[in-house]
PyMOL Python script that loads the backbone (N, CA, C, O; Angstrom):
from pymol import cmd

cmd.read_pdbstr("""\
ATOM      1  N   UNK A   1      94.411  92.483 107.394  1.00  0.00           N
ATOM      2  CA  UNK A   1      94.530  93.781 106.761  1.00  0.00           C
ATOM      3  C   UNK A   1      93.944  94.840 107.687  1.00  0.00           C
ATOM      4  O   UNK A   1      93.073  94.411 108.444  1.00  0.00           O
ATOM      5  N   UNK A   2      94.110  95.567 107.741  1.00  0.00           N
ATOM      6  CA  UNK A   2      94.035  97.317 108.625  1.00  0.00           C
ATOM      7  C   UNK A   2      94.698  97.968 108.004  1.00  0.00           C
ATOM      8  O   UNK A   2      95.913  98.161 107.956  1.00  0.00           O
ATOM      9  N   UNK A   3      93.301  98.576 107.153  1.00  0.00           N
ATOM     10  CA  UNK A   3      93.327  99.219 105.896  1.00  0.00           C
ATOM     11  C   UNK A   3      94.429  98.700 104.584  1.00  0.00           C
ATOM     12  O   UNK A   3      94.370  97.558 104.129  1.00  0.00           O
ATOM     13  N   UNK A   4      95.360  99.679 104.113  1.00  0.00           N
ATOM     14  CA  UNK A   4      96.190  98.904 103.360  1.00  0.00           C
ATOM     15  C   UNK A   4      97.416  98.334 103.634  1.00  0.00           C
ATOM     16  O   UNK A   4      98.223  98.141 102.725  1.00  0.00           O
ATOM     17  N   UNK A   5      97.637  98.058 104.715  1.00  0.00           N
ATOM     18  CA  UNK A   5      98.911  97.266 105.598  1.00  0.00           C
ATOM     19  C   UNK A   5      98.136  95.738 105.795  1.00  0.00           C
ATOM     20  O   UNK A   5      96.998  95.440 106.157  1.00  0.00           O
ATOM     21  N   UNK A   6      99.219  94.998 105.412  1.00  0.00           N
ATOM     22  CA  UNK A   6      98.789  94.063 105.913  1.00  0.00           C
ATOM     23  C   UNK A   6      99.885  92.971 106.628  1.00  0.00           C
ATOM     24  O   UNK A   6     101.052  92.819 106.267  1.00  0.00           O
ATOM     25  N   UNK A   7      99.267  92.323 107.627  1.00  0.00           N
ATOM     26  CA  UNK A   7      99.664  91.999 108.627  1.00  0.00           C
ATOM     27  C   UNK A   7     100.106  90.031 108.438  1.00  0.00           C
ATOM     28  O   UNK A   7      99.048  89.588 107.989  1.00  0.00           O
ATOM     29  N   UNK A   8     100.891  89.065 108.544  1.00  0.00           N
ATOM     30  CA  UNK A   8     101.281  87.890 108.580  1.00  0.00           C
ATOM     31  C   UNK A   8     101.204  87.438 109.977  1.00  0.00           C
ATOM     32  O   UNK A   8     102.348  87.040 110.200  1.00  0.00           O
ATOM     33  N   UNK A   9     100.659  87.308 110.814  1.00  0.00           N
ATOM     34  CA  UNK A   9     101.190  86.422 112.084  1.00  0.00           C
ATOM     35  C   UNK A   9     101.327  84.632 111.922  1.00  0.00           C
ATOM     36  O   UNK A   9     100.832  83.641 111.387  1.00  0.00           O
ATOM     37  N   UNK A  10     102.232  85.043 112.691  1.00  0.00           N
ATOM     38  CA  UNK A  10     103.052  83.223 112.757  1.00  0.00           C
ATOM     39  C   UNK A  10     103.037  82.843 114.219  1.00  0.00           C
ATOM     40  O   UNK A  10     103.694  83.668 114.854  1.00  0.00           O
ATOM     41  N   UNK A  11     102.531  81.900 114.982  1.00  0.00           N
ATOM     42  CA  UNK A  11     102.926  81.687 115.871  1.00  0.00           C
ATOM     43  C   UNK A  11     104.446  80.966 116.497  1.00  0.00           C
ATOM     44  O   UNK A  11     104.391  79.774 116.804  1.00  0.00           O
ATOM     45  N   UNK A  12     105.372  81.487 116.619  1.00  0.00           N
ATOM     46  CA  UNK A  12     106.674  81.036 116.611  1.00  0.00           C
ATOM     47  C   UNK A  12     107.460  82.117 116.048  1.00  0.00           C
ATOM     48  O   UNK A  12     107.194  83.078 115.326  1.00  0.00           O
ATOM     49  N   UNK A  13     109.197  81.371 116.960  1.00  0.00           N
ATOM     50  CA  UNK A  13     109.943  82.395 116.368  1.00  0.00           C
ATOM     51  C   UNK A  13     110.481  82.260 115.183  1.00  0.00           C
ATOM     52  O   UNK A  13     111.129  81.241 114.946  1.00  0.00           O
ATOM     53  N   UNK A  14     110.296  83.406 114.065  1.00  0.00           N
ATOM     54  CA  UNK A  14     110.728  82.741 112.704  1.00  0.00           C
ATOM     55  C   UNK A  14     111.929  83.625 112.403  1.00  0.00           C
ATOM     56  O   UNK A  14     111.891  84.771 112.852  1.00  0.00           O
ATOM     57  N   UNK A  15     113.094  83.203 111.633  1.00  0.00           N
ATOM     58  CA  UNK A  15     113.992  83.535 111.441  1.00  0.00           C
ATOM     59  C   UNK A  15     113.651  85.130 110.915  1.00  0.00           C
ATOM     60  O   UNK A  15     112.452  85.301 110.698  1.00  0.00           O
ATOM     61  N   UNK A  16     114.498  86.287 110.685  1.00  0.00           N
ATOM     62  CA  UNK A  16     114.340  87.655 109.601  1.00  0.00           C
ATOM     63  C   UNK A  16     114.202  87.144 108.614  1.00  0.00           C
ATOM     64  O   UNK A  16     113.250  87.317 107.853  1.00  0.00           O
ATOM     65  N   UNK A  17     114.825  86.658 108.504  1.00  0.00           N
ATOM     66  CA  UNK A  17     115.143  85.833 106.732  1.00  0.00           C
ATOM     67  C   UNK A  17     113.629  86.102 106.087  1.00  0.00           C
ATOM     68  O   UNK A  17     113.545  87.223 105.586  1.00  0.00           O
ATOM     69  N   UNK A  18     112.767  85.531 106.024  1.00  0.00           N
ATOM     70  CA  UNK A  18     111.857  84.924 106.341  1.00  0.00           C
ATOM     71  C   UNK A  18     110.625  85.911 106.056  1.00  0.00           C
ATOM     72  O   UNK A  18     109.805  85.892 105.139  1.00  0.00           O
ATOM     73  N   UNK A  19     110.757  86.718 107.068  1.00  0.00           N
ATOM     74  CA  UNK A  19     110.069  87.883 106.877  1.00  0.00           C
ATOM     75  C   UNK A  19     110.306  88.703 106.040  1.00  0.00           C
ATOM     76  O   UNK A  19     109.395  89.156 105.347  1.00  0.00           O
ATOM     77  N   UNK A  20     111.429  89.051 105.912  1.00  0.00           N
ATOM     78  CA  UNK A  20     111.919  89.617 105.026  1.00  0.00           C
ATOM     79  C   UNK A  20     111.446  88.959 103.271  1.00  0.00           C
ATOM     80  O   UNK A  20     111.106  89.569 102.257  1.00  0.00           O
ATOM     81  N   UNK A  21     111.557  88.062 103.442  1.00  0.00           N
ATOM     82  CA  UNK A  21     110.914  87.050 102.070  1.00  0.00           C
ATOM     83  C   UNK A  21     109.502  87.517 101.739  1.00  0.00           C
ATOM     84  O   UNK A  21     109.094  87.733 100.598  1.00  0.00           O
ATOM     85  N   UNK A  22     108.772  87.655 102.912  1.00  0.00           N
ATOM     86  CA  UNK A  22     107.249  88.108 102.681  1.00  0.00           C
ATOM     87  C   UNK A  22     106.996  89.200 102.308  1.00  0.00           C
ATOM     88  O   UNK A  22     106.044  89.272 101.531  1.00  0.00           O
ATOM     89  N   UNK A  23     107.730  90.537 102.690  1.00  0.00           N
ATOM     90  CA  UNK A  23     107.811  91.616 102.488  1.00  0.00           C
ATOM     91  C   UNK A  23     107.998  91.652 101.060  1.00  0.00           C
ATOM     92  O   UNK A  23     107.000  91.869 100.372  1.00  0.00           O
ATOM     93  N   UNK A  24     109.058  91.484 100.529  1.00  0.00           N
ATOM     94  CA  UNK A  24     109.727  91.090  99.408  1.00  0.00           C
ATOM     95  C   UNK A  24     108.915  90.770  98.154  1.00  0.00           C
ATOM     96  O   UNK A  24     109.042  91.439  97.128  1.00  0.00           O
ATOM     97  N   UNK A  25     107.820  89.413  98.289  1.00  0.00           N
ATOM     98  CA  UNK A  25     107.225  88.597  97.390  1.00  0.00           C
ATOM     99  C   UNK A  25     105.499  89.196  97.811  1.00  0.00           C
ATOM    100  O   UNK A  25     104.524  88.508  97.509  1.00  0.00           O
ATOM    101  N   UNK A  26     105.389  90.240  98.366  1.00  0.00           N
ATOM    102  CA  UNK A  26     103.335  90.802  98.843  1.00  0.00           C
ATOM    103  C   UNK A  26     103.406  92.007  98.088  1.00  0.00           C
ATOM    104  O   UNK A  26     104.161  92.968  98.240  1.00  0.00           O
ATOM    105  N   UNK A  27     102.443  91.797  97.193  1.00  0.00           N
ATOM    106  CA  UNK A  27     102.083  92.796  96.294  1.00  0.00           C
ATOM    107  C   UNK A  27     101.353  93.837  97.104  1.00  0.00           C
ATOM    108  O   UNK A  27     100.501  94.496  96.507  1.00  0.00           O
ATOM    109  N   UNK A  28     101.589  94.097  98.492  1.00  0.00           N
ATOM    110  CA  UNK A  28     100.932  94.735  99.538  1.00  0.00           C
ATOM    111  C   UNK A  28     102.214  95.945  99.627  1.00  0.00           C
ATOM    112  O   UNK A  28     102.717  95.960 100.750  1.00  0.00           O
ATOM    113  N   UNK A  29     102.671  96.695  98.903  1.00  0.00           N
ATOM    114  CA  UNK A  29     103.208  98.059  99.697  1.00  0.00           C
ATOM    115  C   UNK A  29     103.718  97.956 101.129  1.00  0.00           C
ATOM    116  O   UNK A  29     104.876  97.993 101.547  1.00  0.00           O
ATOM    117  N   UNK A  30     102.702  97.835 101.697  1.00  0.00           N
ATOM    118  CA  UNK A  30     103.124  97.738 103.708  1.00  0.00           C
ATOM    119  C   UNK A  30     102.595  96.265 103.917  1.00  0.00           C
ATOM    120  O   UNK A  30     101.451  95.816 104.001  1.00  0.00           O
ATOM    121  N   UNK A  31     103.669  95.756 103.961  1.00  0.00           N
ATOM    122  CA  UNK A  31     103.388  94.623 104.904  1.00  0.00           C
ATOM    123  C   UNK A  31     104.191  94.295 106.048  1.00  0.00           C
ATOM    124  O   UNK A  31     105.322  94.780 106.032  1.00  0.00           O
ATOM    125  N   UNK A  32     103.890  93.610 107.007  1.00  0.00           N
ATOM    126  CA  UNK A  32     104.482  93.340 108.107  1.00  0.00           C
ATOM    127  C   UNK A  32     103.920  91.635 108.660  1.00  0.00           C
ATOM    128  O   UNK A  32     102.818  91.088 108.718  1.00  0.00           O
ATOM    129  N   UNK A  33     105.152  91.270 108.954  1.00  0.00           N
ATOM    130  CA  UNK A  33     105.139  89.762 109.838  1.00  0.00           C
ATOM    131  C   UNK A  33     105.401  90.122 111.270  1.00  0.00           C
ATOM    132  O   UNK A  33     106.423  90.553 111.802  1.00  0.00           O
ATOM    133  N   UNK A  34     104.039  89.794 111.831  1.00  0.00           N
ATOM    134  CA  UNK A  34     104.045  89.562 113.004  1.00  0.00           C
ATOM    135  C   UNK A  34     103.898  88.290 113.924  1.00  0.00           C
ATOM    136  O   UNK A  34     102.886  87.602 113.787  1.00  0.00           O
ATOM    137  N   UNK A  35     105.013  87.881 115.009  1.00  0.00           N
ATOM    138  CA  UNK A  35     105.516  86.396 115.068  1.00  0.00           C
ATOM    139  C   UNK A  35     105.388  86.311 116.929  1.00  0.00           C
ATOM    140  O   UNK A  35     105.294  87.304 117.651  1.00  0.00           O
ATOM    141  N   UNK A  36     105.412  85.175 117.304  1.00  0.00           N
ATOM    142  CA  UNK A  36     104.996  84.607 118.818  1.00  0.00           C
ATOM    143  C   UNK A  36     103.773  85.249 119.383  1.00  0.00           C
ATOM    144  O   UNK A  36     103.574  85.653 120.528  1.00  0.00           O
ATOM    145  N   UNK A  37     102.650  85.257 117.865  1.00  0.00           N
ATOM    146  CA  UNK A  37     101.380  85.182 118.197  1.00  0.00           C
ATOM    147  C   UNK A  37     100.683  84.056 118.894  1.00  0.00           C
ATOM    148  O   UNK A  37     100.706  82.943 118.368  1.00  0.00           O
ATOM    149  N   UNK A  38      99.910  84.290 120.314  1.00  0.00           N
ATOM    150  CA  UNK A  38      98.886  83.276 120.657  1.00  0.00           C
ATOM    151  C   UNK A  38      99.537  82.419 121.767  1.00  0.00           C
ATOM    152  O   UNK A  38      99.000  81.419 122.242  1.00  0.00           O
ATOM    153  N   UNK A  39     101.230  83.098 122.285  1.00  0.00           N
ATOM    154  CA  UNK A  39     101.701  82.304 123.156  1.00  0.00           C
ATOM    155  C   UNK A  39     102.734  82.123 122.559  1.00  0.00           C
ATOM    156  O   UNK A  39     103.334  83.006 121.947  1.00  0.00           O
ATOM    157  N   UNK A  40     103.143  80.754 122.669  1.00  0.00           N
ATOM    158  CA  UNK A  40     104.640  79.865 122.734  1.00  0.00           C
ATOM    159  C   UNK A  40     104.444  78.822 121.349  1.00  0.00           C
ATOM    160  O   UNK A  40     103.304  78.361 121.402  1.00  0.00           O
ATOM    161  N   UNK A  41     104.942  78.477 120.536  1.00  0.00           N
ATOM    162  CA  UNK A  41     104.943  77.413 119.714  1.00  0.00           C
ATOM    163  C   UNK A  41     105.527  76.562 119.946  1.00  0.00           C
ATOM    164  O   UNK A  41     106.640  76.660 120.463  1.00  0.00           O
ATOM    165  N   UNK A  42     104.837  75.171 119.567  1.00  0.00           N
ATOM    166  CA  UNK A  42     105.482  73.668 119.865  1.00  0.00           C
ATOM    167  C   UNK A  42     106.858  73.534 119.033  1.00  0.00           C
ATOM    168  O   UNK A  42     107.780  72.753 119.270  1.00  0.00           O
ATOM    169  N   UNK A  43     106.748  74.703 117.771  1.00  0.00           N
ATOM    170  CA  UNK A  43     107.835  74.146 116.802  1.00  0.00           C
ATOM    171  C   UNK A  43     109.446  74.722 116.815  1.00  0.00           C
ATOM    172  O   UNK A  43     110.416  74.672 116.059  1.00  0.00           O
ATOM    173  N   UNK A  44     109.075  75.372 118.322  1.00  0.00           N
ATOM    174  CA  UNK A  44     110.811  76.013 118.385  1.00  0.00           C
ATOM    175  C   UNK A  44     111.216  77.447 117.343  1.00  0.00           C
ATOM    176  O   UNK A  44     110.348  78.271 117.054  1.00  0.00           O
ATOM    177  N   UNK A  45     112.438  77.546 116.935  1.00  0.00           N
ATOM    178  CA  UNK A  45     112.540  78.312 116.476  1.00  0.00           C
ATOM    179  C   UNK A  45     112.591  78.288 114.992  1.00  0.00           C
ATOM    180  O   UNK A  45     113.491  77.519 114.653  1.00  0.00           O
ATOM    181  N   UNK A  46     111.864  78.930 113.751  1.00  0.00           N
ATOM    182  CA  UNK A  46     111.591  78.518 112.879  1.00  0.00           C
ATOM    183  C   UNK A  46     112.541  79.492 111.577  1.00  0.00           C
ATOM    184  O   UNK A  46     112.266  80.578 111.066  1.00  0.00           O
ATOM    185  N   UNK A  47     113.765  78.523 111.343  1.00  0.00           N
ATOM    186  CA  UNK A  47     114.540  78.955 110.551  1.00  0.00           C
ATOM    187  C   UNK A  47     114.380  78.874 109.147  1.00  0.00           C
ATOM    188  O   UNK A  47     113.571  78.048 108.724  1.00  0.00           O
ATOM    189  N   UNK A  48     115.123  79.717 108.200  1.00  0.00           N
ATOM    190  CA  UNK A  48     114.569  80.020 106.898  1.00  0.00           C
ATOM    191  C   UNK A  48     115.456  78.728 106.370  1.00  0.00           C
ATOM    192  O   UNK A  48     115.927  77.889 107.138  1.00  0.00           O
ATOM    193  N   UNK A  49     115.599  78.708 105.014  1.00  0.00           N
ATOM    194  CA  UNK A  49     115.892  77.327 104.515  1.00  0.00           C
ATOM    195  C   UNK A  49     117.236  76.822 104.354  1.00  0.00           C
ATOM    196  O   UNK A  49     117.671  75.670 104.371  1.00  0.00           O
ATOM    197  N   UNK A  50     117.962  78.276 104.148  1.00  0.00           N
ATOM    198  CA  UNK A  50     119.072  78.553 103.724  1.00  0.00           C
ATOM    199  C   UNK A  50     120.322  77.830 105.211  1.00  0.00           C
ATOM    200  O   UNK A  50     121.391  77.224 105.138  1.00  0.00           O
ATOM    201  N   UNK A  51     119.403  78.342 106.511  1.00  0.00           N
ATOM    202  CA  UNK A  51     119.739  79.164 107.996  1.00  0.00           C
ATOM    203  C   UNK A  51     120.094  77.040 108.219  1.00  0.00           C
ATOM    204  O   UNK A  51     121.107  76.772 108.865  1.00  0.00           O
ATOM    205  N   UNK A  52     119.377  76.005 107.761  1.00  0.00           N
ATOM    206  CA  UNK A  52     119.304  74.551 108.215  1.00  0.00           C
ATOM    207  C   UNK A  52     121.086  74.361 107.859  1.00  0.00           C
ATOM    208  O   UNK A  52     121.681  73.497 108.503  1.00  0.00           O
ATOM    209  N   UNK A  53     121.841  75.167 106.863  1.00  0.00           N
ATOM    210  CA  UNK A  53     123.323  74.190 106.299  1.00  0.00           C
ATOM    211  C   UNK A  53     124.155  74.840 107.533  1.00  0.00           C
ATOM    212  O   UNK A  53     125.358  74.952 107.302  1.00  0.00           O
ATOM    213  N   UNK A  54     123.686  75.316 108.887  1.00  0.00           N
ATOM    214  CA  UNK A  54     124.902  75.741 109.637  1.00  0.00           C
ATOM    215  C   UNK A  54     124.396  74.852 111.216  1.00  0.00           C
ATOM    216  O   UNK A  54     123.305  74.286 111.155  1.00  0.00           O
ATOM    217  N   UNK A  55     124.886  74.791 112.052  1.00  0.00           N
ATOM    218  CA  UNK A  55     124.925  74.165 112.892  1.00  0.00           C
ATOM    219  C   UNK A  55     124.675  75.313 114.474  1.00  0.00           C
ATOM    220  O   UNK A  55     125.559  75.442 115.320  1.00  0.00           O
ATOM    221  N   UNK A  56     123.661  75.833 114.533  1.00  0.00           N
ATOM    222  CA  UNK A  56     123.504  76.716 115.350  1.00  0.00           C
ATOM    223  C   UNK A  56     122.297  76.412 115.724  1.00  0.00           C
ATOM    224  O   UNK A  56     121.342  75.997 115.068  1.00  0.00           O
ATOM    225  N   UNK A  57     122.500  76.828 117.661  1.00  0.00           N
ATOM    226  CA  UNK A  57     121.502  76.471 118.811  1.00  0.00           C
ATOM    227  C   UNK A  57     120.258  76.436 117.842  1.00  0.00           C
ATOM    228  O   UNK A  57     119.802  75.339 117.518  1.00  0.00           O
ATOM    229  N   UNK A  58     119.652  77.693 117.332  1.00  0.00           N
ATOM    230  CA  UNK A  58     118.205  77.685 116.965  1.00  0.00           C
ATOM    231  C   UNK A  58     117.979  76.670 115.686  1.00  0.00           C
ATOM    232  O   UNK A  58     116.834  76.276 115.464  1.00  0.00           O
ATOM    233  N   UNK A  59     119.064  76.248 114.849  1.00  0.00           N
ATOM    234  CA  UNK A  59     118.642  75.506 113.876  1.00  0.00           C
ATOM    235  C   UNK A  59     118.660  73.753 114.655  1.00  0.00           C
ATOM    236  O   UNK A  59     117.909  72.888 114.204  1.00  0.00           O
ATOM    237  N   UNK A  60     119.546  73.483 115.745  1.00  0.00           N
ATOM    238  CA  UNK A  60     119.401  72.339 115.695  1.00  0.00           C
ATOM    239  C   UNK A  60     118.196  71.942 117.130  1.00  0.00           C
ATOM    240  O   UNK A  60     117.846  70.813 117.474  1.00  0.00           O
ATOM    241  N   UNK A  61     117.839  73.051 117.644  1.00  0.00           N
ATOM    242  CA  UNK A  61     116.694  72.956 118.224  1.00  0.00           C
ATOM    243  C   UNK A  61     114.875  73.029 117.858  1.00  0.00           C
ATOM    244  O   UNK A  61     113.792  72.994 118.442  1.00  0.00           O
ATOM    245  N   UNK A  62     115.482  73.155 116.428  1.00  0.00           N
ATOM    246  CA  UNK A  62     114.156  73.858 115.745  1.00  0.00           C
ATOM    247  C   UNK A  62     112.908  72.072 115.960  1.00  0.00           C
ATOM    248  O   UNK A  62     113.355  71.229 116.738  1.00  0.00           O
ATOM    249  N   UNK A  63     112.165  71.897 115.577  1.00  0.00           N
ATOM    250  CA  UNK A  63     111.603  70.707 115.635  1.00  0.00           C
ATOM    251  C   UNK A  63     110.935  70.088 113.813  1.00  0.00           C
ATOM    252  O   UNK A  63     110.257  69.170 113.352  1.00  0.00           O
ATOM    253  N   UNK A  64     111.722  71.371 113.308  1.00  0.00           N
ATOM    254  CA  UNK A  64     110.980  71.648 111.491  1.00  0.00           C
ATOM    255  C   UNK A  64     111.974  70.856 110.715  1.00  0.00           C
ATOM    256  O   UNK A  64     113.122  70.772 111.151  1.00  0.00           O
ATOM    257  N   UNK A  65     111.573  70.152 109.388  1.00  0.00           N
ATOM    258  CA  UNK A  65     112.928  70.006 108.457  1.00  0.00           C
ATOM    259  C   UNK A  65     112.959  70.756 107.960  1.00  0.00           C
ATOM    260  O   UNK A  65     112.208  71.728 108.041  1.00  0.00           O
ATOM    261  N   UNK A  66     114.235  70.518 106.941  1.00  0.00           N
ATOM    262  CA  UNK A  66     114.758  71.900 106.092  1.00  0.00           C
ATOM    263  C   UNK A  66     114.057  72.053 105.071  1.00  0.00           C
ATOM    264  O   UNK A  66     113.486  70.970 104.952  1.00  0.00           O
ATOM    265  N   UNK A  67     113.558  73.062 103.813  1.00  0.00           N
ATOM    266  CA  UNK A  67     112.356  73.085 102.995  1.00  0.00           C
ATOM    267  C   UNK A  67     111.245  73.041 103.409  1.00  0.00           C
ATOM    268  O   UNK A  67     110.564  72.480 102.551  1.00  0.00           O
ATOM    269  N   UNK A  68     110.422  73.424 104.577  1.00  0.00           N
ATOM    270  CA  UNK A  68     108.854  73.197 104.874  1.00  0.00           C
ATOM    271  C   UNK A  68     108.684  74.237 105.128  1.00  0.00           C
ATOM    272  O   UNK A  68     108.184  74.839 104.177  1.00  0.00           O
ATOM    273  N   UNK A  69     108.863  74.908 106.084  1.00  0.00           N
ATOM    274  CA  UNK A  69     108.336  76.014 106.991  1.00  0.00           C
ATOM    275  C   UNK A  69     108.350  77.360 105.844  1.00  0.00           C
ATOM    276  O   UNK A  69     107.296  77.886 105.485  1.00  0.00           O
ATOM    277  N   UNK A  70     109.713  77.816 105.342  1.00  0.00           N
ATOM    278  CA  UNK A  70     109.946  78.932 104.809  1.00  0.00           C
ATOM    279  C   UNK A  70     109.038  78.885 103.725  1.00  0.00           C
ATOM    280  O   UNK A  70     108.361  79.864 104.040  1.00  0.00           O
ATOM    281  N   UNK A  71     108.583  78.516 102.799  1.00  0.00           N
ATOM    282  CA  UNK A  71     107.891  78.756 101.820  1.00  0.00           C
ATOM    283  C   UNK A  71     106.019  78.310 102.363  1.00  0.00           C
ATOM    284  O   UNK A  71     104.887  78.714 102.096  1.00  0.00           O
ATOM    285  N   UNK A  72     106.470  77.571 102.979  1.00  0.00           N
ATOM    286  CA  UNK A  72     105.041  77.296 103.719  1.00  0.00           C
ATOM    287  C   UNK A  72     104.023  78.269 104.504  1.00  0.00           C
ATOM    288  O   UNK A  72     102.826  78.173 104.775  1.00  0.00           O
ATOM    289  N   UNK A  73     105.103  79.341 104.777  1.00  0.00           N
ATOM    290  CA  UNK A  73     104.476  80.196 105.746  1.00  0.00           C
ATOM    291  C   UNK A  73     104.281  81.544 104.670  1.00  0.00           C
ATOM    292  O   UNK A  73     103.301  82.286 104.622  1.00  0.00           O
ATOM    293  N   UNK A  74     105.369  81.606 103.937  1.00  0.00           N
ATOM    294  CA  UNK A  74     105.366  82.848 102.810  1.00  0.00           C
ATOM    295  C   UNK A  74     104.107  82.987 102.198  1.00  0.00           C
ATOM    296  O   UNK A  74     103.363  83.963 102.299  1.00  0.00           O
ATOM    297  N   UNK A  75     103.895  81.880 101.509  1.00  0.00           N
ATOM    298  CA  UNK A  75     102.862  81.401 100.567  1.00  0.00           C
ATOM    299  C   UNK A  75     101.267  81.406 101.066  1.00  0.00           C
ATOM    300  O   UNK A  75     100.232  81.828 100.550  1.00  0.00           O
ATOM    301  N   UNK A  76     101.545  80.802 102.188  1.00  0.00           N
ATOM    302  CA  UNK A  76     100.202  81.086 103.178  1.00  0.00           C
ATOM    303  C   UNK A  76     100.026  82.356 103.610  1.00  0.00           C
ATOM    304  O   UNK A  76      98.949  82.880 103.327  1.00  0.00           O
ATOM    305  N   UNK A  77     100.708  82.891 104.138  1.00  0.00           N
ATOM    306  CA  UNK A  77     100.467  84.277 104.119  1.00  0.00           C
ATOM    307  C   UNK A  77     100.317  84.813 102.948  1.00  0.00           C
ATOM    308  O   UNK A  77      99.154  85.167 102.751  1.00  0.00           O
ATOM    309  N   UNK A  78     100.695  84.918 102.497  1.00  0.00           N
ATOM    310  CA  UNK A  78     100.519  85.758 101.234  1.00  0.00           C
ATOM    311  C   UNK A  78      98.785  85.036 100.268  1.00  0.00           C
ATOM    312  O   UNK A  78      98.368  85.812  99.409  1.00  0.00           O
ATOM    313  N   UNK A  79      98.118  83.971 100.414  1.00  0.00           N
ATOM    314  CA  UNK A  79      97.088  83.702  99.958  1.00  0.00           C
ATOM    315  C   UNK A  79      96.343  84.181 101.061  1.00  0.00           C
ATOM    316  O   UNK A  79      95.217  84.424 100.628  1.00  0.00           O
ATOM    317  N   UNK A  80      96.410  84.463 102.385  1.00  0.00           N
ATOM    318  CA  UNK A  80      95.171  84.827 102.865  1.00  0.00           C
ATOM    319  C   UNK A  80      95.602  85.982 103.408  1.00  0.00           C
ATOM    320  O   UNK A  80      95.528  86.219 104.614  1.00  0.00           O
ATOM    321  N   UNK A  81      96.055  86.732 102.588  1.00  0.00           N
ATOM    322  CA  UNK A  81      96.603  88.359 102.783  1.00  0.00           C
ATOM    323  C   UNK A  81      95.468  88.921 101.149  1.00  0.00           C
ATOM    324  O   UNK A  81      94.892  89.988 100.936  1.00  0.00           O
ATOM    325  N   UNK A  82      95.552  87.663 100.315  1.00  0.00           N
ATOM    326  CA  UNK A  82      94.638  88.254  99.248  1.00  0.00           C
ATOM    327  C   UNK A  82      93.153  88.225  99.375  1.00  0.00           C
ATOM    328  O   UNK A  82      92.321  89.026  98.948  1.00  0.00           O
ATOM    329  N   UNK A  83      92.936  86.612 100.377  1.00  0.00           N
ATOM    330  CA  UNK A  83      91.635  86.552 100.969  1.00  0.00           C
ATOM    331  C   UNK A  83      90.891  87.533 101.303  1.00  0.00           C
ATOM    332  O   UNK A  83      89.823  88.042 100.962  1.00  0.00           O
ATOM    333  N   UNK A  84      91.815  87.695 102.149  1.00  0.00           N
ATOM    334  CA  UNK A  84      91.099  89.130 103.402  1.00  0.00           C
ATOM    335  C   UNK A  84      90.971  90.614 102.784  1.00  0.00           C
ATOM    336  O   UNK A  84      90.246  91.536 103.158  1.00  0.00           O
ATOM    337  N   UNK A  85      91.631  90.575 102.028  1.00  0.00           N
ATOM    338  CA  UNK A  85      91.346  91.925 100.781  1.00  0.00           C
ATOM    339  C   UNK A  85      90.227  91.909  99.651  1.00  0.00           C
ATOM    340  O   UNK A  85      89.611  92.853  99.156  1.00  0.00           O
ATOM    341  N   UNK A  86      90.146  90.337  99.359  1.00  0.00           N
ATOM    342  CA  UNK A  86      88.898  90.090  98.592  1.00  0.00           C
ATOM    343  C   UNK A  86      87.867  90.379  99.529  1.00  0.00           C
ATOM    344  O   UNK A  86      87.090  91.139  98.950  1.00  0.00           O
ATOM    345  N   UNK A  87      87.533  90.192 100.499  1.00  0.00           N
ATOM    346  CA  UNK A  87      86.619  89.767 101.408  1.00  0.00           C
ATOM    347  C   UNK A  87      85.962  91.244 102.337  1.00  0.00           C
ATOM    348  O   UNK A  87      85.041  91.254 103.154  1.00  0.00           O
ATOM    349  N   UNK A  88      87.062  92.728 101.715  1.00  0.00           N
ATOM    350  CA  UNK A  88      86.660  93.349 102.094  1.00  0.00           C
ATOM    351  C   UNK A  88      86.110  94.453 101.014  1.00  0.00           C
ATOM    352  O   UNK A  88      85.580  95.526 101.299  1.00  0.00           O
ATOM    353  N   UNK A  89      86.249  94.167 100.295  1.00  0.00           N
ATOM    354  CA  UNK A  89      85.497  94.750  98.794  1.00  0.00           C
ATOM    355  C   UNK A  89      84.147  94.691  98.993  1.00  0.00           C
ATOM    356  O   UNK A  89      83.375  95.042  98.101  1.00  0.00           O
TER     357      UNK A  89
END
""", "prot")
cmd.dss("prot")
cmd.show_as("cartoon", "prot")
cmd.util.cbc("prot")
cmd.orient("prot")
């Protein structure tokens, strides 16, 4: 958080989709996902759930199954997007 924006980093490339999901579901006004934090990720490119039923470079290079990542990352972000707001009270 910096001030009332708050911020998601992911290390890896994650689909829009995705982000867009976070935006969407953060009771945060301004939020933003910020992604290929900290370098390079082992996990390739990290497609939303929907993005696994087509057959394209980034989905079949990804190293993720289908159902993990997208809600995994939403959800996590979004609990320590509330953390860090508790924590500054």
């Amino acid at each position: 958080m910096i001030g009332d924006i708050a911020f998601g980093a992911v290390n890896g490339e994650v689909f829009n989709l995705i982000g867009q999901r976070l935006k969407r579901e953060s009771r945060f006004a301004e939020t933003m996902m910020v992604t290929l934090t900290n370098g390079m990720a082992r996990s390739g490119y990290i497609p939303n759930d929907a993005a696994f039923g087509y057959n394209t470079f980034e989905v079949l290079s990804s190293r993720l199954q289908p159902g993990c990542a997208e809600s995994g990352i939403v959800n996590t972000l979004l609990e320590l997007m509330d953390e860090s707001e508790a924590s500054q009270r």
